[in-house]
C-alpha positions as CSV (number, residue, x, y, z in Angstrom):
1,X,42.7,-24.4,36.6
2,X,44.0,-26.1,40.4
3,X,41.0,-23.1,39.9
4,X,18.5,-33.3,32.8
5,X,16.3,-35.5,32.0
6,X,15.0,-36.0,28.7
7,X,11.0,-36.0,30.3
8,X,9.9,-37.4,26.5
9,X,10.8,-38.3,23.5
10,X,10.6,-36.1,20.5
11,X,7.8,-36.8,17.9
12,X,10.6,-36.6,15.6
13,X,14.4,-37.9,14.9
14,X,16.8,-35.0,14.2
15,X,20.3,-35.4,13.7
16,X,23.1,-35.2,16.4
17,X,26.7,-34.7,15.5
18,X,28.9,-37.4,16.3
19,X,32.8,-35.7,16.4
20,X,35.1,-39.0,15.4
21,X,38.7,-38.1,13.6
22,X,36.0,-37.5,10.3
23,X,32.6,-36.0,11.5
24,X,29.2,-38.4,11.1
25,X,25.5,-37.3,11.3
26,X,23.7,-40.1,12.8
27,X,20.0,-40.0,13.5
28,X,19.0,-40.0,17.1
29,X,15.7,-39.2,19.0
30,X,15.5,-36.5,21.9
31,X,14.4,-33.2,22.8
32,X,15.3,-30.0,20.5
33,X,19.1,-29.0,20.8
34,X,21.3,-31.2,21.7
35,X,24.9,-30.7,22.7
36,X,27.8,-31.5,20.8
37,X,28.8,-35.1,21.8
38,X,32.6,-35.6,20.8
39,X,33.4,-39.0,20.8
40,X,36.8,-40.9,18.9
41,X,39.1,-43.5,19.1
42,X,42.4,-43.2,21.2
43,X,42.8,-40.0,19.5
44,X,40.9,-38.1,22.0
45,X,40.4,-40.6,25.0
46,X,43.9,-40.2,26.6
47,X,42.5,-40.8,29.5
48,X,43.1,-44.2,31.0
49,X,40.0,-46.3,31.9
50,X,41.3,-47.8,35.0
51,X,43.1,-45.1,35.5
52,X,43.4,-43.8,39.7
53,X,43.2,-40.4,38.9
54,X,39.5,-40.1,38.0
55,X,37.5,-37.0,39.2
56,X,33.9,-36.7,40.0
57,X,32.0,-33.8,38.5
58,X,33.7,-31.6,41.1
59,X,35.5,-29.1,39.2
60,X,33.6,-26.0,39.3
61,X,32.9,-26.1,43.0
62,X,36.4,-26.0,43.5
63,X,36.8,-22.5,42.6
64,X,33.2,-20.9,41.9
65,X,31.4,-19.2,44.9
66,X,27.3,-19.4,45.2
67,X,25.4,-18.3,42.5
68,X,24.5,-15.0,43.7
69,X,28.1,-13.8,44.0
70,X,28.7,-15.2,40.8
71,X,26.2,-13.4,38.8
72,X,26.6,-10.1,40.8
73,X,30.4,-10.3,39.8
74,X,29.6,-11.2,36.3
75,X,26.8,-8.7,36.3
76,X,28.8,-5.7,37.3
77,X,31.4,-6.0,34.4
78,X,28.9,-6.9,31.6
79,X,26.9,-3.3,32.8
80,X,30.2,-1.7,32.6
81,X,31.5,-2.6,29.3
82,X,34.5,-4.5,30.4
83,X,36.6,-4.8,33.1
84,X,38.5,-1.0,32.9
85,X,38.3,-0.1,36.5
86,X,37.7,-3.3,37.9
87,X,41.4,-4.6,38.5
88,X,44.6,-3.7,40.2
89,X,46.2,-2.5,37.0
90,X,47.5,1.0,36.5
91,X,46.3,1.9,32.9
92,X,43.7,4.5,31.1
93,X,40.9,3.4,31.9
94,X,39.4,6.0,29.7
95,X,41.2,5.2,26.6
96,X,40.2,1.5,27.0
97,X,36.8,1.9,26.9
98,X,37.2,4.0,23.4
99,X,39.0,1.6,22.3
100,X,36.4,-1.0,23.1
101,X,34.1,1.4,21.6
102,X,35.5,1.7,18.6
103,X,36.2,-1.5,18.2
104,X,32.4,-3.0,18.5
105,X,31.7,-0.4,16.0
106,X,33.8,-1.2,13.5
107,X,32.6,-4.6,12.0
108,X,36.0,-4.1,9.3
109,X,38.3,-5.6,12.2
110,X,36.8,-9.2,11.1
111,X,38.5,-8.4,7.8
112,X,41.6,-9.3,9.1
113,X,40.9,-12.9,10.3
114,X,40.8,-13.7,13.4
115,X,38.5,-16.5,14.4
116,X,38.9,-17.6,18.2
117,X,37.4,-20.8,19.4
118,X,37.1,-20.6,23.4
119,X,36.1,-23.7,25.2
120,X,34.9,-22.7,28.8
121,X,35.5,-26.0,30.8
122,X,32.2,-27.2,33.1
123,X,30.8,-30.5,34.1
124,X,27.6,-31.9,33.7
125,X,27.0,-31.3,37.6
126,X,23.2,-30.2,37.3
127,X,24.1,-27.2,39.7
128,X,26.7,-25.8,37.0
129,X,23.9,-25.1,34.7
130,X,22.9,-21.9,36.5
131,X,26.2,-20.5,35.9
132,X,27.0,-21.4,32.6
133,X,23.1,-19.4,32.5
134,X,24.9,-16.8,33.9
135,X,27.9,-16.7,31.5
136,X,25.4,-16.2,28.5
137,X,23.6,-13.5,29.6
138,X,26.3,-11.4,30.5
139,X,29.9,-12.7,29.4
140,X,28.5,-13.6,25.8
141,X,26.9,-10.4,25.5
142,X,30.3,-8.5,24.0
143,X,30.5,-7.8,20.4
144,X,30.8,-10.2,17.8
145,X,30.1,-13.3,20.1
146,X,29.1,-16.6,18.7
147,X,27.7,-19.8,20.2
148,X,29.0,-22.9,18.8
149,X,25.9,-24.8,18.1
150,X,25.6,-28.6,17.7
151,X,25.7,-29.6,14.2
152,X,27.5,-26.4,13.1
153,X,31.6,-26.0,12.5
154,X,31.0,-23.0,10.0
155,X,32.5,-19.4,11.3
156,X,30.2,-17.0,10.4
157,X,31.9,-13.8,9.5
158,X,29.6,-11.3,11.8
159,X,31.8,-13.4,14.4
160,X,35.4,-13.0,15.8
161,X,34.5,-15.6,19.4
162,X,33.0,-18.6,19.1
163,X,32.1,-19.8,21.9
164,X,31.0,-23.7,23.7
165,X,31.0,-25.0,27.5
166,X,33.1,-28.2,27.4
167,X,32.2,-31.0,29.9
168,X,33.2,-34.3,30.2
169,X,31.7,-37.5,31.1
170,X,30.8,-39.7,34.3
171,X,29.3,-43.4,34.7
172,X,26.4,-41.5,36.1
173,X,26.3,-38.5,33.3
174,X,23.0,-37.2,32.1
175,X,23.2,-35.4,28.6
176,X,22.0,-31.8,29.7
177,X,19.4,-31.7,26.5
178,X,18.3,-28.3,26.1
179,X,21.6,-26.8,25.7
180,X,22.7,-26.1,22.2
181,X,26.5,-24.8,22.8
182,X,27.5,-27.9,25.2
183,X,30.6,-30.0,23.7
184,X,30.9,-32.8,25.6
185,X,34.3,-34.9,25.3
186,X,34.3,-38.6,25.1
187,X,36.6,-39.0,28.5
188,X,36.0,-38.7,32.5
189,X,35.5,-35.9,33.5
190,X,38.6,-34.7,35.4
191,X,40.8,-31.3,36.1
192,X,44.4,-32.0,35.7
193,X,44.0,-35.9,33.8
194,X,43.9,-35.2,29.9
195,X,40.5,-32.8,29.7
196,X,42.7,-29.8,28.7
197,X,44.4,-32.0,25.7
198,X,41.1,-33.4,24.7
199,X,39.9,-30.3,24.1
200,X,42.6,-29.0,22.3
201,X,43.1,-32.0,20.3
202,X,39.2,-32.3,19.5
203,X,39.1,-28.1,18.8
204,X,42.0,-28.5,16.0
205,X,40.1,-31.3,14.4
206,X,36.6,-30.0,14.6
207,X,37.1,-26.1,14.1
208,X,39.9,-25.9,11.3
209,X,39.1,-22.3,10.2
210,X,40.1,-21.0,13.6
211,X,42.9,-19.1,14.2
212,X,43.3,-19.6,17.5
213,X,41.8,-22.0,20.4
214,X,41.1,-21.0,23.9
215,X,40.5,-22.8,27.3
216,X,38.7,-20.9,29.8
217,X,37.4,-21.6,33.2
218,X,34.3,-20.2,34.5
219,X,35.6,-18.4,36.9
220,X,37.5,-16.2,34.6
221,X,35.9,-13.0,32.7
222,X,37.7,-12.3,29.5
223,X,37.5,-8.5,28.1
224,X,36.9,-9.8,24.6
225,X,36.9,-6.4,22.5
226,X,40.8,-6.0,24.5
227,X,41.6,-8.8,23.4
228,X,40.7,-8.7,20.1
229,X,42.7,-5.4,19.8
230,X,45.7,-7.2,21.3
231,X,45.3,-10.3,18.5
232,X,44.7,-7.5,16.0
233,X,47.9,-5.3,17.0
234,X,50.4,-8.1,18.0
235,X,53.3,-7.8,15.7
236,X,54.9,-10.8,15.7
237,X,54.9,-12.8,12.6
238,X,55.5,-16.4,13.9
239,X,52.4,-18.6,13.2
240,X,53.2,-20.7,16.8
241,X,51.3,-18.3,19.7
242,X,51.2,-19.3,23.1
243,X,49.0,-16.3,25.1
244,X,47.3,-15.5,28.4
245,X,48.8,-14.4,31.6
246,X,52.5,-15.3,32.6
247,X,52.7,-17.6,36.1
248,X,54.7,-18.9,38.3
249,X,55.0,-21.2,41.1
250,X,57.6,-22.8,43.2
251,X,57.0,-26.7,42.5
252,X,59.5,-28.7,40.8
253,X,56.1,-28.7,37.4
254,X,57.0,-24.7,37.0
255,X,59.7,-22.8,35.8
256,X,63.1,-22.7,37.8
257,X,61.9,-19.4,39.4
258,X,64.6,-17.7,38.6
259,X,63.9,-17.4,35.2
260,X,61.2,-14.8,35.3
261,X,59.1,-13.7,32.5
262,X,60.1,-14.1,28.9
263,X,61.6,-11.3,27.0
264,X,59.7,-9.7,24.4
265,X,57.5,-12.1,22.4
266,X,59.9,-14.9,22.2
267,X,59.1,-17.6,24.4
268,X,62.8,-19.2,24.5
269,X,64.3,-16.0,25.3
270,X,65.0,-14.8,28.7
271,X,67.0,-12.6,31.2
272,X,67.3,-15.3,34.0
273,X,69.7,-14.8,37.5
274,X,73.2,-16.2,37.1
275,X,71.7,-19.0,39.4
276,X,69.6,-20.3,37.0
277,X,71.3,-24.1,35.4
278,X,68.3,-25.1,33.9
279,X,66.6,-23.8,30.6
280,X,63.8,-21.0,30.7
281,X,60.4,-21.8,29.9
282,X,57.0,-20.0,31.0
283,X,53.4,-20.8,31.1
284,X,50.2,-18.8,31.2
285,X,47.6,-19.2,34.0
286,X,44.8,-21.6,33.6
287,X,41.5,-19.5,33.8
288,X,42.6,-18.4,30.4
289,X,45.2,-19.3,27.8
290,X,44.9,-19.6,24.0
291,X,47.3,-21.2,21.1
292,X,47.2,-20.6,17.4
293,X,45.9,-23.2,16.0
294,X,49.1,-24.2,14.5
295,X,50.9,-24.4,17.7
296,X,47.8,-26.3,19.3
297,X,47.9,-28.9,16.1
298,X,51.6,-29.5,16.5
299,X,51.8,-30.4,20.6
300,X,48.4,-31.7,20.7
301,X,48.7,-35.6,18.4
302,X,47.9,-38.7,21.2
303,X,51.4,-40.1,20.6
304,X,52.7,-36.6,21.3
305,X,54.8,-35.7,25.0
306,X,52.3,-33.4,26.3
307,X,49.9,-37.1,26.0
308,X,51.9,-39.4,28.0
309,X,52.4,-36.6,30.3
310,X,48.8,-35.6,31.1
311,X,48.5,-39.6,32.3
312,X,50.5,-38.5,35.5
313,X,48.0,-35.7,36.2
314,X,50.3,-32.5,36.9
315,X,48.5,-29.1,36.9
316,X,47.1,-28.8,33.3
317,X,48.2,-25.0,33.0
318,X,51.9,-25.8,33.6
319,X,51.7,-29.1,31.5
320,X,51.0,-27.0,28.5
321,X,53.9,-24.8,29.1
322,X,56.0,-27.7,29.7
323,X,54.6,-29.5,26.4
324,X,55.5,-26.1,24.4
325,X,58.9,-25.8,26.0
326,X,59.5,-29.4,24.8
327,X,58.0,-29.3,21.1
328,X,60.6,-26.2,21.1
329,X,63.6,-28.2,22.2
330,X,62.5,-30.7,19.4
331,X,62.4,-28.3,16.8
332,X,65.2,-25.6,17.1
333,X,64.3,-24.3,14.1
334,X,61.0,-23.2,14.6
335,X,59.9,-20.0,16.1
336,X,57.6,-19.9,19.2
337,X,55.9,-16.5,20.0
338,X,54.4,-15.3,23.0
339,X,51.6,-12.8,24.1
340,X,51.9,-11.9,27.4
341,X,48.7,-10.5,28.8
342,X,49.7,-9.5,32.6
343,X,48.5,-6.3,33.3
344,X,46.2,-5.3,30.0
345,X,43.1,-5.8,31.7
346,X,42.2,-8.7,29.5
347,X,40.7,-11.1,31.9
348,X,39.9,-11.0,35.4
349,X,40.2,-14.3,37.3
350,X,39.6,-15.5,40.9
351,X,43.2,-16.2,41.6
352,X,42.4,-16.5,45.4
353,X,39.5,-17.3,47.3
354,X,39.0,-13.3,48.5
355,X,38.6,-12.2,44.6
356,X,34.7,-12.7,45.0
357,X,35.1,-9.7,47.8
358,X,33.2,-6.7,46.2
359,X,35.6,-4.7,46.4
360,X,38.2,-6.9,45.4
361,X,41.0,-5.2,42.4
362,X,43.6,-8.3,42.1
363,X,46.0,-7.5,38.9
364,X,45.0,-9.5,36.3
């Protein structure tokens, strides 16, 4: 969350993918693979024009340390099969990796379904490209792990993650030909200023066989074969899922603290302090969340709350736990579930500034 140059032209035109509210091939001239340029009406550029709140293409050096780190980090749990034994939880770590075992053997678990769309958020900072470099070789390496290349919005069944870096744009942008799985939205590029709803809103159109839609950061490391045991095992039957790890923070955006987490898997029901005069809501920290796509359809439409909100550029995790909370007040009826995913060794995530330290087991 709050954490190049085309040298020639082609001989030949090939087609890029133009992403409007219906999906045009247009011919265009440029090197092999291009990115996925997603461009619309209103509809996905909620972010003001003259807006104040623009961002330069500073995001990932917010939160990302140098290169070397990175990949050392990233590294160490791709040679390890996950991230059992590399975080503060208290679990068995032996029985994890069997599980994960078993599950990357076992192509049958696609039979039930599950199609995940994760957008890991980047800019087109020439400097990001070595880590999103980084993030293929290793990250992407788990079982049934998909690219999303440009042109393409078919799930293909050997597949349960589908996978695209998501950038935005800048006056002085420069498409990063070259890279196939690169969705660019057609907004600036910014942190907390509409990115995360563009996304969402652009991922429900574009990818309608998915069950679910992530956001990811690049400094977070997802155990993908847990977490695909977790989709695969989670018992509640509402179609509305809000998932990834449970937050909190003390600024008047969050929770009333004293609400604590939610209870069970519904996401309106609570155990909060006697002290507590306001109604309970949660959200999940940004470096990794995901909705089902129903839920993500229903908050995400440009006239929606969540959209008017994101123009006053709060922290983009809590928004969407604010924007869930509110679709929930509007529609009593409907169930909201949860997946809480503190303490499962799912993903791994550089909460603080010391979780690059080597030795470093923050509870994830």
């Amino acid at each position: 969350m709050h954490t190049e140059k085309v040298t020639r032209a082609a001989a030949r035109c090939r087609p890029v993918v133009v992403a409007l509210l219906t999906f045009l091939v247009v011919p265009a001239c440029g090197m092999v693979r291009e990115p996925v340029v997603a461009t619309s009406s209103s509809r996905i550029s909620v972010f003001d024009e003259t807006s104040d709140h623009r961002m330069d293409d500073t995001t990932d050096a917010m939160t990302l340390p140098g290169i070397a780190v990175f990949e050392a980090k990233w590294r160490k749990f791709a040679s390890s099969g996950g991230l059992a034994g590399h975080t503060g939880t208290d679990r068995l770590h032996q029985q994890k990796l069997e599980d994960a075992q078993v599950l990357s053997k076992n192509s049958s678990m696609a039979a039930a379904g599950t199609r995940v769309v994760i957008g890991i958020f980047t800019t087109l900072l020439s400097k990001s490209k070595q880590y999103r470099e980084v993030i293929r070789s290793t990250w992407m390496s788990q079982p049934r792990v998909c690219s999303v290349r440009a042109g393409s919005i078919m799930m293909r069944k050997e597949c349960d993650f589908f996978v695209t870096f998501v950038a935005a744009r800048n006056r002085d942008s420069v498409f990063p030909f070259g890279e196939n799985d690169l969705t660019i939205l057609n907004i600036h590029e910014n942190i907390d200023c509409g990115k995360t709803l563009a996304w969402f809103e652009f991922a429900v159109e574009r990818y309608p066989e998915a069950t679910h839609i992530a956001k990811m950061d690049m400094d977070a490391y997802v155990d993908l074969p847990r977490l695909s045991l977790m989709l695969h095992g989670f018992a509640d039957e509402c179609p509305r899922v809000y998932g990834g790890r449970t937050w909190a923070c003390g600024e008047d955006y969050c929770p009333p603290p004293t609400c604590k987490d939610p209870v069970g898997t519904d996401f309106r029901q609570y155990s909060p302090s006697k002290e507590t005069k306001e109604a309970c809501w949660t959200y999940m920290q940004g470096g990794f969340y995901f909705m089902s796509q129903l839920m993500a359809r229903d908050i995400s439409g440009n006239n929606g709350w969540w959209a008017v909100q994101s123009k006053r550029c709060s922290p983009e995790d809590a928004l969407v736990g604010a924007a869930i909370q509110h679709w929930g007040s509007e529609h009593t009826t409907s169930c909201i579930a949860v997946m809480d995913l503190k303490g499962s060794e799912v993903i791994w995530h550089a909460d603080h500034a010391e979780s690059w330290d080597e030795h470093a087991r923050l509870p994830v």
